[in-house]
C-alpha positions as CSV (number, residue, x, y, z in Angstrom):
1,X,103.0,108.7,89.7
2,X,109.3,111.1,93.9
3,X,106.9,108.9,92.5
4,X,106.6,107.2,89.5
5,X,106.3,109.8,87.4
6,X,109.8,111.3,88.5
7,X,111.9,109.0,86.8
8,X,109.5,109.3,83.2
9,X,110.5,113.1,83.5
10,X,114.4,112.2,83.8
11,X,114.1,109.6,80.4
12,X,112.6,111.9,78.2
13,X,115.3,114.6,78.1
14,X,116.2,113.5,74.4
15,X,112.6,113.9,73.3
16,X,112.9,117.5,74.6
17,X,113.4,118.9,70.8
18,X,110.8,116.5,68.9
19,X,108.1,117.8,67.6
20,X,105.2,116.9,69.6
21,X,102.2,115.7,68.8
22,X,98.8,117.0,70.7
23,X,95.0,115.3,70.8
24,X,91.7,115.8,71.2
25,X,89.6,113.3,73.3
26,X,88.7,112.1,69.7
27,X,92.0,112.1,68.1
28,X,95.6,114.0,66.7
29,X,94.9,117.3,65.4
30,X,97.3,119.6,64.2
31,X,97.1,122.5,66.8
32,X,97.1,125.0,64.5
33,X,94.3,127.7,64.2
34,X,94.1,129.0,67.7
35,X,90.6,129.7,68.9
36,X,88.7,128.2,72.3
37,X,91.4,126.2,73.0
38,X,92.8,124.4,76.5
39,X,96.1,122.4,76.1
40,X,96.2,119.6,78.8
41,X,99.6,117.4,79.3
42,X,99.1,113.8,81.0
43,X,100.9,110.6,81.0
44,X,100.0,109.3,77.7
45,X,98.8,105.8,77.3
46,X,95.7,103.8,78.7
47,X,95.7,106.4,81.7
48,X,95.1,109.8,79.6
49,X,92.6,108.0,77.5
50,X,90.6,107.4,80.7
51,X,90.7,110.9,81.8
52,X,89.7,112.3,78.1
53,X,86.9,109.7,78.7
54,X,85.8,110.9,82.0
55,X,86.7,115.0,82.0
56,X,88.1,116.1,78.6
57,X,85.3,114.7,76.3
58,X,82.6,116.2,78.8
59,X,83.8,119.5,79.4
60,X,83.7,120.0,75.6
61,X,80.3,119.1,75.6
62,X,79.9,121.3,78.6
63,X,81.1,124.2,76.5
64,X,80.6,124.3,72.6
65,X,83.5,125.7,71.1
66,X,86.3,125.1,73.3
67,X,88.5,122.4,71.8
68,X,90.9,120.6,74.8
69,X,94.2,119.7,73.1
70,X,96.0,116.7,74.7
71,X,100.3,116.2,75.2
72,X,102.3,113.9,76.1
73,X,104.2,112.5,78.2
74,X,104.7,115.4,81.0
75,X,108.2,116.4,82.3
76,X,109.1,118.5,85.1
77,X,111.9,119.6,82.9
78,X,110.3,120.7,79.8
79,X,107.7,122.7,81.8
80,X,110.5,124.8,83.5
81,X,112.0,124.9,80.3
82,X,109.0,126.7,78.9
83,X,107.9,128.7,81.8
84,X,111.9,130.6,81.8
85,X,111.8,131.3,78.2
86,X,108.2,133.0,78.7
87,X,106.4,130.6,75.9
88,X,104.3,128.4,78.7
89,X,102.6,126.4,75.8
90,X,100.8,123.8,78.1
91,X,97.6,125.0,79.9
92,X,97.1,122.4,82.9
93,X,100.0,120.0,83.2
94,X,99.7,116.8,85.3
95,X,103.1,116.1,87.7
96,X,103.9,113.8,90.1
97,X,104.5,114.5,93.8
98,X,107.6,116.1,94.0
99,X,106.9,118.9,91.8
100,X,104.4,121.5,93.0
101,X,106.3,121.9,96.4
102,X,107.0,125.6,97.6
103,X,110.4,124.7,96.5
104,X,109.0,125.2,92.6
105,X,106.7,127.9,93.1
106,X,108.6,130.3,90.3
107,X,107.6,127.7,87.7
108,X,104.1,127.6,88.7
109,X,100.7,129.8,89.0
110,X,99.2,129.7,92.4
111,X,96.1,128.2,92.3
112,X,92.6,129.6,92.7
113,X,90.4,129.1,95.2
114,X,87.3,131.0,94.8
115,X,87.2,128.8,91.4
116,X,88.7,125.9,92.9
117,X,86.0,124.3,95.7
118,X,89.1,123.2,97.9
119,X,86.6,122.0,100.7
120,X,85.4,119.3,97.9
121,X,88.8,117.8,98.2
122,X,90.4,115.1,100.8
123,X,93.1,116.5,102.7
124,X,96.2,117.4,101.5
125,X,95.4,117.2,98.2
126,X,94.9,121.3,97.8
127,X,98.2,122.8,97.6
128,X,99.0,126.7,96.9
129,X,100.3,125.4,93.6
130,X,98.8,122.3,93.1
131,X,95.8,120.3,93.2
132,X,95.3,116.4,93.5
133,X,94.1,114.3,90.5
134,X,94.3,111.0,92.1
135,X,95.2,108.7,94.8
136,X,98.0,106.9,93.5
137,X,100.4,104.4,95.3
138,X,102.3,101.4,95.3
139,X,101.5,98.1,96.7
140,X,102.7,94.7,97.9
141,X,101.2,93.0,95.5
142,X,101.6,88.9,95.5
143,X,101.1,85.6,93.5
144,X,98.0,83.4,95.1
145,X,99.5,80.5,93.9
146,X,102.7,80.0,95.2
147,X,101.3,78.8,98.6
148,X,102.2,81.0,101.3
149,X,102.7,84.8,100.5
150,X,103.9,87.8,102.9
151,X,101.1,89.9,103.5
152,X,104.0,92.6,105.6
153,X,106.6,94.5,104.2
154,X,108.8,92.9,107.2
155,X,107.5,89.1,105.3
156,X,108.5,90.6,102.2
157,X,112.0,90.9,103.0
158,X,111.8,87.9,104.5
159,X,113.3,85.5,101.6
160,X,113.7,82.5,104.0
161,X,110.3,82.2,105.2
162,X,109.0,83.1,101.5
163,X,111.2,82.3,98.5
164,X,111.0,83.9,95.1
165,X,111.9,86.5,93.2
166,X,110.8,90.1,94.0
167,X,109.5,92.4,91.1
168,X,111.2,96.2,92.4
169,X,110.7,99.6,91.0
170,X,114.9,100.7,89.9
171,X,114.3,104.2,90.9
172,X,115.3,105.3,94.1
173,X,112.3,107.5,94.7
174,X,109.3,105.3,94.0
175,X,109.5,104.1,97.5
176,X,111.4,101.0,97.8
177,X,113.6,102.9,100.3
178,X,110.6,103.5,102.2
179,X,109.5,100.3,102.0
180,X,113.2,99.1,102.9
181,X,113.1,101.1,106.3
182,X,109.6,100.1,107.0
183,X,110.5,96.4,107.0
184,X,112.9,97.3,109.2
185,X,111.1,98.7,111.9
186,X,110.9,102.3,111.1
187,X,107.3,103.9,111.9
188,X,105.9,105.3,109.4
189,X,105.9,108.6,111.2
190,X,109.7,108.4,111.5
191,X,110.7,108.1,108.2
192,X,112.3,111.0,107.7
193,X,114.8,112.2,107.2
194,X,115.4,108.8,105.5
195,X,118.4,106.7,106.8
196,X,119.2,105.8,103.4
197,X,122.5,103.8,104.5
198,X,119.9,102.1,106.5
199,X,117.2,101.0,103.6
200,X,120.1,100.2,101.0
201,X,121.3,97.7,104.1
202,X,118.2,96.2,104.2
203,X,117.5,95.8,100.3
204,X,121.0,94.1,100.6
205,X,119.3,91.3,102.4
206,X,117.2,90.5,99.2
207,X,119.4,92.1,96.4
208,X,119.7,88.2,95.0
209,X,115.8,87.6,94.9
210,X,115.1,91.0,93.2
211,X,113.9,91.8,89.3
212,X,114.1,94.7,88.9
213,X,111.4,96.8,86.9
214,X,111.9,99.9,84.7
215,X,108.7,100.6,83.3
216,X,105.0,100.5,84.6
217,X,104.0,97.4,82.0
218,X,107.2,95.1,82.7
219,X,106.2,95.3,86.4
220,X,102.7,93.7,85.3
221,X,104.3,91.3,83.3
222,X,106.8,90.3,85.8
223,X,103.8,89.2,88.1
224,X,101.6,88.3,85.6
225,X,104.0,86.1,83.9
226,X,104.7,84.4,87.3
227,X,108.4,85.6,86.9
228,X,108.3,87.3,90.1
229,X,106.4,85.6,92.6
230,X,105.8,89.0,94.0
231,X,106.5,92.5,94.0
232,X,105.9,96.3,94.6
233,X,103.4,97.6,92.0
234,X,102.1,101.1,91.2
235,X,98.3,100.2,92.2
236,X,96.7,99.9,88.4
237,X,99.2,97.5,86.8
238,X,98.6,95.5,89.7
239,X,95.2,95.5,89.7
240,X,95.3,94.8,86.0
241,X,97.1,92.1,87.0
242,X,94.7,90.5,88.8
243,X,92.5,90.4,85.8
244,X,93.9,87.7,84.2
245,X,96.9,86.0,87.1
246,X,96.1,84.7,90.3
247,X,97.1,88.0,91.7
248,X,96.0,89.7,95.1
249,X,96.8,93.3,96.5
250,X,98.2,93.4,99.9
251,X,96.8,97.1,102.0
252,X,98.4,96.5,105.1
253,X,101.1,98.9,104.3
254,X,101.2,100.8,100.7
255,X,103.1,104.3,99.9
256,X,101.2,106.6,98.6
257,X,102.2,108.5,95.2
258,X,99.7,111.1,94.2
259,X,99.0,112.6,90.5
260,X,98.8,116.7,90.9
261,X,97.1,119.2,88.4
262,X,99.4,122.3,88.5
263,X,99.2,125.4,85.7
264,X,102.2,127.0,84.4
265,X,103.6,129.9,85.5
266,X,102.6,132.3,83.1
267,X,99.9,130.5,81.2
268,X,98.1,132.8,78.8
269,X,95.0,130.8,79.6
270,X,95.1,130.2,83.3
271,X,91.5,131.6,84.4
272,X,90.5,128.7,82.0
273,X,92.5,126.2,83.7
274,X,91.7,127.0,86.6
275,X,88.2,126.1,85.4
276,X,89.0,123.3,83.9
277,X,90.3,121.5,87.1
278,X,87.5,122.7,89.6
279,X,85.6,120.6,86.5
280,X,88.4,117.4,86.9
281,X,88.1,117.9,90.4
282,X,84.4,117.2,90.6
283,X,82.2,114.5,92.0
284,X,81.1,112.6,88.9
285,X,84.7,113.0,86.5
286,X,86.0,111.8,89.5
287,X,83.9,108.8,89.8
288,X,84.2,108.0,86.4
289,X,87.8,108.3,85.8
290,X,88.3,106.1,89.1
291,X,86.0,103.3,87.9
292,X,87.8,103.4,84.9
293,X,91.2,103.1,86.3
294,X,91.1,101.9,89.6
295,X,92.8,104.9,91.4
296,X,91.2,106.2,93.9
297,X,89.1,110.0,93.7
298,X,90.3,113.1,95.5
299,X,87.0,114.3,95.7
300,X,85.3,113.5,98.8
301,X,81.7,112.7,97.7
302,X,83.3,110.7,94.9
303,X,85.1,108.5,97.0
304,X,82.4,108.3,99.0
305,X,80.2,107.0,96.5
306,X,79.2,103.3,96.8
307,X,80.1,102.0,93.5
308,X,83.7,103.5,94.8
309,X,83.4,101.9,97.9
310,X,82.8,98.7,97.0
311,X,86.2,97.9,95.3
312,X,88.7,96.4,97.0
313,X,91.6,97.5,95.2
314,X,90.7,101.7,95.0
315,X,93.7,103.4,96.8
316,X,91.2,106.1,99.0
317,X,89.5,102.9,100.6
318,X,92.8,102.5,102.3
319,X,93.7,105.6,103.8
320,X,94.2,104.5,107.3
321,X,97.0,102.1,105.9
322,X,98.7,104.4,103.9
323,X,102.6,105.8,104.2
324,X,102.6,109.4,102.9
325,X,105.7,110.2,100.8
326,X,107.5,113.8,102.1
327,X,107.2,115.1,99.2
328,X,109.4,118.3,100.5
329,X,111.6,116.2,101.5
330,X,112.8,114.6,98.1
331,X,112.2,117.8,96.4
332,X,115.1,118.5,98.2
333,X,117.3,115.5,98.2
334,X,116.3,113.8,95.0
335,X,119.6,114.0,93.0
336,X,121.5,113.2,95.5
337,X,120.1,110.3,96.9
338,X,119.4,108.9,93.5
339,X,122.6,109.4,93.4
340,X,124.0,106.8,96.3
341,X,121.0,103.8,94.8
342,X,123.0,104.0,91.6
343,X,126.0,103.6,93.5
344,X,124.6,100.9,95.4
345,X,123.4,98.7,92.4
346,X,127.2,99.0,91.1
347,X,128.2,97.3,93.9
């Protein structure tokens, strides 16, 4: 969700020898009895139910007799895991952005583009080994009650002209450095290499005013609760949020952290996933999943489509205001820089 997602891989090392559960859109089944069978791996919770809503459910009924078992959570970690010891279990696996980079090509199947329509797609979301689920990101998201708000990253580090605390992502890679070096002036097309001496200076200015957040539903809570009088939310927990706070979504600036369909390197059953996401990938699952959740479609004509359009708070109505993540970048430098922000809240 280098995104959100990143940091879900790294906690679930000691799940990595329970047994695991899988799902149909319907319910748990024992996957046991082989057959017409696709297994998918998302993120679990209110998010995978929306996609077995909008694309697993009706590519079953698409195609009597295929059965599409769901996992989770996904890990970077446990797919490698499988992929080296030559038992790829998981069919299509949903990552975050800083896997599916050249960088971890042996891990992963190219994907297929005489199945795949990439010209259906926005751009950059049609990698050689990975294709876009959703526009994801995270936003300056504010109280409407507490009188005057920021409405710039630069306001939002600007705790004397507004006061309160500031709900924060702990993870070094889901763009609060960004954010940081942003506020300070950086253009968003000179971000990188990151001067991450630079952004950890900066987030000094407002270490006192910060709660941090850990997990996607203490965020919410944080500004829900009116604990935090704002913060920097992954898009949906803000906008869930809003449903029942005084809560309002800043798009000036917002980092963009993409969801990626990628196959296994290996995969018994990759013709069918392939298949599978040209399906995901589609105008109307698309559509559906996004009115659903709230993030915004990869596929053009979806995110096109009026009903899309017309919500304020959909990620792909906001492209033109949107910092893209190097994704390369922190594929490359993840660990270390991780690394100095742990050193830095020690401090």
């Amino acid at each position: 969700m280098v995104t959100r997602r990143t940091r879900h891989a790294m906690r679930v090392g000691s799940l990595m020898t329970t047994m695991l559960l899988v799902t149909t859109a319907c319910g748990l089944l024992d996957k046991s009895g082989g057959g017409n069978a696709l297994t998918v791996v998302s993120y679990g919770g209110s998010y995978q139910r929306a996609q077995a809503t909008a694309m697993f459910a009706p590519y079953e009924q698409l195609h009597p007799g295929l059965t599409i078992f769901q996992d989770s959570p996904s890990a970077n970690a446990k797919l490698r895991v499988m992929v080296e010891n030559g038992n790829p279990t998981w069919d299509v696996v949903l990552l975050a952005n800083d896997f599916g980079n050249d960088a971890q090509a042996q891990w992963l199947e190219p994907i297929d583009y005489s199945v795949i329509d990439k010209n259906a797609l926005l751009p950059g979301y049609a990698g050689e080994y990975r294709v876009g689920a959703d526009v994801e990101g995270t936003v300056l998201t504010v109280r409407s009650d507490r009188g005057a708000m920021p409405s710039t990253l630069a306001e939002f580090f600007d705790t004397k002209g507004f006061p309160g605390k500031r709900a924060l992502n702990k993870f070094a890679a889901g763009g609060i450095l960004e954010a940081a070096l942003l506020a300070d002036g950086v253009g968003k097309d000179q971000l990188y290499p990151l001067d991450v001496g630079r952004a950890l200076r900066k987030l000094d200015t407002i270490r006192d005013s910060i709660v941090w957040w850990d997990t996607a539903a203490q965020s919410q809570q944080l500004i829900a609760s009116g604990e935090a009088a704002m913060g920097l939310l992954w898009v949906g927990r803000a906008t869930e949020a809003a449903k029942s706070a005084p809560v309002k979504l800043n798009w000036e600036s917002w980092i963009s952290q993409d969801a990626y369909w990628m196959v296994p390197k290996g995969s018994p059953n990759k013709e069918a996933a392939m298949k599978l996401i040209q399906f995901m990938t589609s105008d109307q699952p698309q559509k559906q999943f996004s009115l659903l959740t709230g993030y915004g479609p990869v596929n053009k004509e979806a995110a096109a489509d009026p009903e899309v359009r017309t919500n304020p708070n959909i990620p792909s109505n906001h492209i033109a205001t949107r910092v893209t993540m190097n994704d390369a970048w922190w594929a490359a430098n993840l660990d270390q820089v991780q690394g100095e922000f742990q050193a830095w809240l020690l401090q």
